[in-house]
BAPA-373578 format. One record per residue: x, y, z of N, C-alpha, C, CB in turn; residue number from 1; chain; residue in one letter. Coordinates in Angstrom, 1 decimal. Glycine has a CB too. Example, Ala and Ser with C-alpha at 12.3 -4.5 7.8 and 13.67 -1.06 7.14 Angstrom:
<nodes>
NODE    neast   nnorth      nup   caeast   canorth     caup    ceast   cnorth      cup   cbeast   cbnorth     cbup     n   chain   res
NODE     13.2     -5.7      7.8     12.3      -4.5      7.8     13.2     -3.3      7.8     11.3      -4.5      9.0     1       A     A
NODE     12.8     -2.2      7.1     13.7      -1.1      7.1     12.9      0.0      7.9     14.1      -0.6      5.7     2       A     S
</nodes>
This chain:
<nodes>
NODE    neast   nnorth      nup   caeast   canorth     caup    ceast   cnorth      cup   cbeast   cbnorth     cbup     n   chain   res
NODE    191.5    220.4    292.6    192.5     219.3    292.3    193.1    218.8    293.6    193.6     219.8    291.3     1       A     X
NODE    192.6    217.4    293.7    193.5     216.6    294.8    194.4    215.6    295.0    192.9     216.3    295.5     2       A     X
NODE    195.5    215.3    295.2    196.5     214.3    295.3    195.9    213.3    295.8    197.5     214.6    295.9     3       A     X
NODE    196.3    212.4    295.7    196.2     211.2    296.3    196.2    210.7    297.8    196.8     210.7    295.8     4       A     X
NODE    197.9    211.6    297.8    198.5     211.4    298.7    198.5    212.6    299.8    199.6     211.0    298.3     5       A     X
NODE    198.3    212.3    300.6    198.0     213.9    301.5    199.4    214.8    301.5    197.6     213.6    303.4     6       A     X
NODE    200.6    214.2    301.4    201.8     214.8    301.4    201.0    216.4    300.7    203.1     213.7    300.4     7       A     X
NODE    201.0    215.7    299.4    200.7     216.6    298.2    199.3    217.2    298.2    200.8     215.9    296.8     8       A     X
NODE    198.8    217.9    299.0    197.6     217.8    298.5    197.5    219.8    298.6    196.6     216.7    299.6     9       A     X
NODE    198.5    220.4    298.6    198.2     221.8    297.8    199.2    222.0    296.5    198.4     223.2    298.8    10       A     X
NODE    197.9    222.2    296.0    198.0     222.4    294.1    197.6    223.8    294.0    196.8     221.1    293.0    11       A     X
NODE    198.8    224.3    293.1    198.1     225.7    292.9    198.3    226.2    291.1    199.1     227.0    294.2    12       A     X
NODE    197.4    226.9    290.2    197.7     227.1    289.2    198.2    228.4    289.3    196.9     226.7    288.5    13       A     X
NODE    199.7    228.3    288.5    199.9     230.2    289.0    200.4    230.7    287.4    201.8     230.6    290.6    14       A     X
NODE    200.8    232.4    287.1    201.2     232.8    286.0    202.8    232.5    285.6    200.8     234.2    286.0    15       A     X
NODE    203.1    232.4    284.6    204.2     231.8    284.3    204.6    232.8    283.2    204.2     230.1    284.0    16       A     X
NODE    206.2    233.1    282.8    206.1     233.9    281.7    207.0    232.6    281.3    206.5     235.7    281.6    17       A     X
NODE    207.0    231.8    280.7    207.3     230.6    279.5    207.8    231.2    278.1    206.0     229.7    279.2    18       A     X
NODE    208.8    231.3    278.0    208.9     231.5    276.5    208.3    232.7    275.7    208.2     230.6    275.8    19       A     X
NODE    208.6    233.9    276.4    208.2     234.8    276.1    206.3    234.9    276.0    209.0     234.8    274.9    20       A     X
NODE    205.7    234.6    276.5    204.4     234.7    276.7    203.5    234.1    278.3    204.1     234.1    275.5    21       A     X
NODE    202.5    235.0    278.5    202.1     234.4    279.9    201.3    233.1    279.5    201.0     235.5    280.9    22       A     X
NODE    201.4    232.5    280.4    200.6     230.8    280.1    200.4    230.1    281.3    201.5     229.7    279.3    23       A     X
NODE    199.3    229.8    281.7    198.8     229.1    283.1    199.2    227.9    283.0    197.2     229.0    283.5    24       A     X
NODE    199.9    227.1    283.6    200.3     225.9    283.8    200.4    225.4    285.0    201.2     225.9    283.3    25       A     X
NODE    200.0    224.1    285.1    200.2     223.2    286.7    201.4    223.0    287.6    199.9     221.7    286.5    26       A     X
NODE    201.3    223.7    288.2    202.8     223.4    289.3    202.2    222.4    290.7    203.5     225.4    290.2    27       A     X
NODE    203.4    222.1    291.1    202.8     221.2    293.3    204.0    221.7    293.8    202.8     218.6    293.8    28       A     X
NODE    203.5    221.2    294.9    205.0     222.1    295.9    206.2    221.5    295.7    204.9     222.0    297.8    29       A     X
NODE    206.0    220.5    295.0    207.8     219.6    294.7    208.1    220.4    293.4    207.8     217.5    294.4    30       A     X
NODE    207.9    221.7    293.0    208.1     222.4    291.5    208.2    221.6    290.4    209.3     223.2    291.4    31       A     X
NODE    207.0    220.2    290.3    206.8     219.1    289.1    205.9    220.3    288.2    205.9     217.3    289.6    32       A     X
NODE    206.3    220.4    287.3    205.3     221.4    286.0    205.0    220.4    285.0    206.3     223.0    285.1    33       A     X
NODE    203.5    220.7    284.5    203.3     219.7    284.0    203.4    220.8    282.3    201.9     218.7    284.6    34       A     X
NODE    204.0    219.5    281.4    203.9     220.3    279.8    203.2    219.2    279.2    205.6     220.6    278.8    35       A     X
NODE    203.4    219.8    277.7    202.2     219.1    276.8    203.7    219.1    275.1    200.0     220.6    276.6    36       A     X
NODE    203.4    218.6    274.6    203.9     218.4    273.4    203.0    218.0    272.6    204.9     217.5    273.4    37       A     X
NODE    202.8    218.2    271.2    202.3     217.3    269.8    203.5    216.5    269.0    201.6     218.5    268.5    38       A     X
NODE    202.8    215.2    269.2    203.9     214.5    268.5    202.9    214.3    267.3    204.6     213.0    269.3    39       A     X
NODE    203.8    214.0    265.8    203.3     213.8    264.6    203.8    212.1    264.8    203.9     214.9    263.4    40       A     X
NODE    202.7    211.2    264.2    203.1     209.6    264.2    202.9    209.5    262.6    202.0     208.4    265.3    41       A     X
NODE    203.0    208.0    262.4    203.6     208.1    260.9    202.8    207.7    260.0    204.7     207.4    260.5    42       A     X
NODE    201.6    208.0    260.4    199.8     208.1    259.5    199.8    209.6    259.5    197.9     207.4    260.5    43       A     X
NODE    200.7    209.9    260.0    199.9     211.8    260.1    199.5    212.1    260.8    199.1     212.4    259.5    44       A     X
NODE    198.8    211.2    262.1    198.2     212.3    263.1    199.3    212.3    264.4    196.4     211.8    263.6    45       A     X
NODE    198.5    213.5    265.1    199.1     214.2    265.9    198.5    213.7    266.8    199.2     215.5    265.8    46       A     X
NODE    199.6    213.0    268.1    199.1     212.8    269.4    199.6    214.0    270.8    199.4     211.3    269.7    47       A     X
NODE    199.2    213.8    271.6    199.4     215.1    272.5    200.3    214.3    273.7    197.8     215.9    273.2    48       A     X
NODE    201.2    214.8    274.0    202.0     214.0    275.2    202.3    214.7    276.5    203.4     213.4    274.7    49       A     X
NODE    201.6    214.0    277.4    201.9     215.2    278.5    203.3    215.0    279.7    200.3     215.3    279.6    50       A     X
NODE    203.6    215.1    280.2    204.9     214.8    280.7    204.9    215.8    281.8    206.2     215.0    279.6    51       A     X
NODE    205.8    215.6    283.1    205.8     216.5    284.5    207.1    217.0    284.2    205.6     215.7    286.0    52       A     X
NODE    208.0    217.8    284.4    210.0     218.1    284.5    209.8    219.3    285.7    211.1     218.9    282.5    53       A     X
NODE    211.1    219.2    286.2    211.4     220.4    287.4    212.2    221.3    286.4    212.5     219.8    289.1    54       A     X
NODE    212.4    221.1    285.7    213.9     221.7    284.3    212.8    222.0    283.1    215.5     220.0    283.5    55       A     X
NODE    213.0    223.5    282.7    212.2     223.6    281.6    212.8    223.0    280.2    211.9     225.1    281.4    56       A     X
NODE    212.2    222.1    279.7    212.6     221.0    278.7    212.7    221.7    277.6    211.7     219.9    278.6    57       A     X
NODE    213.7    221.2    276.3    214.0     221.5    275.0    212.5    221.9    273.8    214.9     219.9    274.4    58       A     X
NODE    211.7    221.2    274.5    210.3     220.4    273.9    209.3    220.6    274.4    210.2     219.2    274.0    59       A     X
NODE    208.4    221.8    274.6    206.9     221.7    275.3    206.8    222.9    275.7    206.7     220.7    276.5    60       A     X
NODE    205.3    222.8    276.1    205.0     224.2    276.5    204.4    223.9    277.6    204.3     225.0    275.6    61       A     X
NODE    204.2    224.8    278.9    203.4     224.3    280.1    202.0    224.4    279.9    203.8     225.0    281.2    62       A     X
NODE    201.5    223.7    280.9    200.2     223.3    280.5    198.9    223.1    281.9    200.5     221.8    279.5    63       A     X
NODE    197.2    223.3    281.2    197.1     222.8    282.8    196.2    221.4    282.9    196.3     224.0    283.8    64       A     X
NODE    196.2    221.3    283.8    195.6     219.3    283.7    194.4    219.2    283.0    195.1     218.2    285.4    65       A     X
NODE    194.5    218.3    281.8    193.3     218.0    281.1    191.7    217.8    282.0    193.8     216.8    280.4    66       A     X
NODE    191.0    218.3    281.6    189.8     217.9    282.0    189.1    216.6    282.1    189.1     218.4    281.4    67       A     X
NODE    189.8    215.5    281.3    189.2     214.3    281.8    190.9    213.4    282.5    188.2     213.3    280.2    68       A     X
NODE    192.0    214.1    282.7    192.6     213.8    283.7    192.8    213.9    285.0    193.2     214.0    283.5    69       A     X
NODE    193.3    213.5    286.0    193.9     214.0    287.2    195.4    213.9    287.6    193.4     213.5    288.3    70       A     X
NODE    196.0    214.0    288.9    197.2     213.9    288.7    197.2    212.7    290.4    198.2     215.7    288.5    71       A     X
NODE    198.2    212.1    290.2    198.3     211.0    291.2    200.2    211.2    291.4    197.6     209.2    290.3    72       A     X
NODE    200.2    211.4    292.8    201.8     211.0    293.2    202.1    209.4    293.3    202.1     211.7    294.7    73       A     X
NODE    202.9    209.0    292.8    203.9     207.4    293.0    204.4    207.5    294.4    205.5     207.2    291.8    74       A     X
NODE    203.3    206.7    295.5    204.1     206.9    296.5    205.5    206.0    296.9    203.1     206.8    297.5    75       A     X
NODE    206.0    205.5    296.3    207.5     204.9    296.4    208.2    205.6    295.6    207.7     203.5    296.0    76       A     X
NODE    208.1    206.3    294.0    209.0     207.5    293.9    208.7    208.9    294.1    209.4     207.4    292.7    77       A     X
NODE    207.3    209.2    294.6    207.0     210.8    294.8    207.2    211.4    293.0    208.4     211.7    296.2    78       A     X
NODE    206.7    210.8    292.2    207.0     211.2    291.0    205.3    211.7    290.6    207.8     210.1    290.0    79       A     X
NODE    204.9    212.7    290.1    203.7     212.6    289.8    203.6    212.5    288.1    203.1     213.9    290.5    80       A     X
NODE    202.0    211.7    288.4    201.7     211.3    286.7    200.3    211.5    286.9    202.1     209.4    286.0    81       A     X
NODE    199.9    211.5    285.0    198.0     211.8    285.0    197.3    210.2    284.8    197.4     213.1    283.1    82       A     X
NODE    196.3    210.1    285.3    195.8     209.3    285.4    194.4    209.3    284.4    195.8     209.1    286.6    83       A     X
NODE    193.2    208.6    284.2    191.9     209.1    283.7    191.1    209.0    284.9    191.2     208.3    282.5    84       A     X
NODE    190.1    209.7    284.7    189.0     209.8    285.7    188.1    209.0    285.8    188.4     210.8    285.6    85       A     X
</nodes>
């Protein structure tokens, strides 16, 4: 896994105990963790929402970057988001 931006460019996946259980999830050196949610929409299906927070959120579980994603830093906010491949 490589950033875009060279700032960012060590990525490491490490063990996390989350919620009472171990779970591999994406961290970068700016401590952006990436989670995942299922949202229910109003046909009934379930979409998957991924989202970065430094704060473990109300909502989600950590997660690690999808296989047909990557991750790209915003070089004017240093915010990181997933992109497709």
């Amino acid at each position: 896994m490589k950033f875009e931006n060279d700032n960012y460019n060590k990525t490491y996946i490490k063990n996390n105990h989350h919620k009472g259980g171990k779970k591999m999830e994406y961290e970068n050196d700016d401590n952006w963790v990436l989670y995942k949610r299922d949202v229910k929409l109003r046909d009934r299906e379930t979409l998957t929402v991924y989202f970065f927070s430094r704060r473990v959120p109300k909502v989600g579980t950590p997660c690690d970057v999808p296989a047909d994603k990557r991750v790209v830093i915003n070089r004017r906010t240093g915010f990181p988001f997933l992109v497709g491949k």
